[in-house]
N, C-alpha and C positions, 0 to 999 in steps of 0.2 A: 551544410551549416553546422560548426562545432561551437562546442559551448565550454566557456574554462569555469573553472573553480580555486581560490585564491584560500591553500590551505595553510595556518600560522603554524607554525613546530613548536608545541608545546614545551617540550625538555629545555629550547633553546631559550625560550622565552625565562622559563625558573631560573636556568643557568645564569643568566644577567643580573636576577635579583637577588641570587647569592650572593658574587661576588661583588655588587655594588656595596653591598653591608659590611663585606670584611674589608674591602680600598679606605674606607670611612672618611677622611677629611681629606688624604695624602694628595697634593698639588702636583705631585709625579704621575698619579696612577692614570692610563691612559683611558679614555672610556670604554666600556665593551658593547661589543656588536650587541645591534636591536634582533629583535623575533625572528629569522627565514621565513621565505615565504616558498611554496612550492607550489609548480602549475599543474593541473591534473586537467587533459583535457578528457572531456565526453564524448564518444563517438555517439549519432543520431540512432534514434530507431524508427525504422522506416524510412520512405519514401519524403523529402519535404514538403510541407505544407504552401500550398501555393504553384506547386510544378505541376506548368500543361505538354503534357505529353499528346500525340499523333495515335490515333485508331493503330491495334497492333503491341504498340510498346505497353511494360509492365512496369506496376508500381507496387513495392512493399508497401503495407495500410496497415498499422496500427491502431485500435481502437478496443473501448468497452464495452463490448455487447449488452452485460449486466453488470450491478456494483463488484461482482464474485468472480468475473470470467471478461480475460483480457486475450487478445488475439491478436495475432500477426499472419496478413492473409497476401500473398502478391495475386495479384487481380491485374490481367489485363482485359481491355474493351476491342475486342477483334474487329467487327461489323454492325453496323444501325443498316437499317432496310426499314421504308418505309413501307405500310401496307396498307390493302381497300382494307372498306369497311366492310364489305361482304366475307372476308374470311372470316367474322364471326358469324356469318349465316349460320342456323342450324345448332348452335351453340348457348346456354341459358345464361344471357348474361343480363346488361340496365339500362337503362336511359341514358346515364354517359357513358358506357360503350358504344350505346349509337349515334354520341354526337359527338365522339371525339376522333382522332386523326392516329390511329396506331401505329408504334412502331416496336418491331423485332429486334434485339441486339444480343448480338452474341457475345459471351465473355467466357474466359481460362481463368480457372481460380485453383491457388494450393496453399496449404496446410502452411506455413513455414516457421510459426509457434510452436508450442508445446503445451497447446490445451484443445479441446475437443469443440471445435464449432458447429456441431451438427445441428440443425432446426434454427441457426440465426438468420436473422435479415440481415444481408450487406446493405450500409447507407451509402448505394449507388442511386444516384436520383438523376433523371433526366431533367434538362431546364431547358425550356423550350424559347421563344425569340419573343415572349413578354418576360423574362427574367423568373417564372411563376417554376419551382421546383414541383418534380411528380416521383413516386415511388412507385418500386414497379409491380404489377398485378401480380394473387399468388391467384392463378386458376385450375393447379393440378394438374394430373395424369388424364384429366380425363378430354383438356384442349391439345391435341395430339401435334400441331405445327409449332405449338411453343410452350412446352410443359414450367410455364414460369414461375417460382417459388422460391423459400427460402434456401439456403445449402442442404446437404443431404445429409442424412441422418445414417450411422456416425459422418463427421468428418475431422476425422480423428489426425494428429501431426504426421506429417508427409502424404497426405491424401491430396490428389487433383480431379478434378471434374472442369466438363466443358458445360454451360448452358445456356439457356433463352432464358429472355427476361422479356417480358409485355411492358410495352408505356404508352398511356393514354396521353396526347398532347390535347387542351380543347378546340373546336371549331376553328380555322383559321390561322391558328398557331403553325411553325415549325419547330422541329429541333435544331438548339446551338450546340450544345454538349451536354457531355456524361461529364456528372461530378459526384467525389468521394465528398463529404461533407460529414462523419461521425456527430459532431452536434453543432448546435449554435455557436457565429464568432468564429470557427474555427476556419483559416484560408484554405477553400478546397480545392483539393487535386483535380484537375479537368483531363479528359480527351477530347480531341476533334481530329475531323476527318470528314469524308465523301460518304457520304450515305446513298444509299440505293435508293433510287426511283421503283416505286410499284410493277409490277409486271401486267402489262397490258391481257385481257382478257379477247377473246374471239369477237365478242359480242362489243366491245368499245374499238376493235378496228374496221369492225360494219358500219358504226354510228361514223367514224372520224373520213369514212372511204363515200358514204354518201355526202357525209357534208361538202 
């Protein structure tokens, strides 16, 4: 999507008001040319707002982390994998960790501004099949299957990194898509795609083999 700009040429504009003032009355003088006008079109930055892209593909993202510090980050969404709730066995987490439906997603993210995003939140938010947006857990280095968090510190222009993000969907819910959404009002960027089924455990193919 380009966008023009409709610019008046000053000089040419005075130039007509000069020479209207010396023609003065003369029924000969012919009229002079009005303003020029010239087109300047704008090339986009980033990704357009509203484009759903497929698990895999990548989008330049644009957005303001703070009023001081803007960024251009391409982020693609690789993989969603659904997960038990027992992978947080053993793990200090809350009450809706325990009642909610996690999932794991993998994303590629690089640098491709010229300002240092390191310690920001991407506003990647999972939205799950009541339309209800979630953001994703920071739980640190110390949950070892999905060290999920904000970017790395530095992450300074032309840096990449691969990571895990955690999303609680609630009880009963699934996931529809990953969406870029920077703030309110804004059409956001979607992926979708095939999400992974849980991995069966030893002890649910006993239960499913007696049944």
């Amino acid at each position: 999507m380009r966008r023009t700009l409709l610019l008046t040429t000053a000089s040419a504009a005075s130039a007509a008001l000069s020479l209207a003032g010396c023609t003065g009355d003369d029924p000969g003088a012919e009229p002079e040319p009005g303003p020029t006008t010239t087109v300047v079109t704008l090339e986009p930055v980033g990704t357009d707002p509203g484009t759903e892209l497929s698990f895999g593909e990548s989008a330049q993202l644009a957005w303001r982390p703070t009023q001081d510090l803007t960024g251009l980050l391409e982020l693609s969404v690789d993989a969603v994998a659904e997960q038990r709730r027992t992978v947080f066995d053993g793990w200090a987490g809350d009450e809706a960790m325990a009642a909610a439906r996690p999932y794991f997603v993998q994303v590629t993210l690089a640098n491709v501004g010229d300002t240092d995003l390191g310690g920001q939140d991407v506003p990647l938010y999972l939205r799950d099949t009541d339309g209800t947006l979630g953001a994703p857990w920071t739980l640190g280095g110390d949950f070892e299957p999905c060290q999920s968090g904000p970017l790395p510190v530095p992450f300074e222009p032309g840096a990449e990194a691969g990571m895990c993000l955690v999303y609680l969907v609630p009880d009963g819910g699934r996931v529809r898509d990953l969406v870029f959404e920077p703030t309110e009002g804004y059409d956001p960027i979607t992926w979708t795609g095939d999400v992974e089924e849980p991995v069966r455990s030893r002890k649910d193919t006993k239960r499913r083999g007696r049944g």
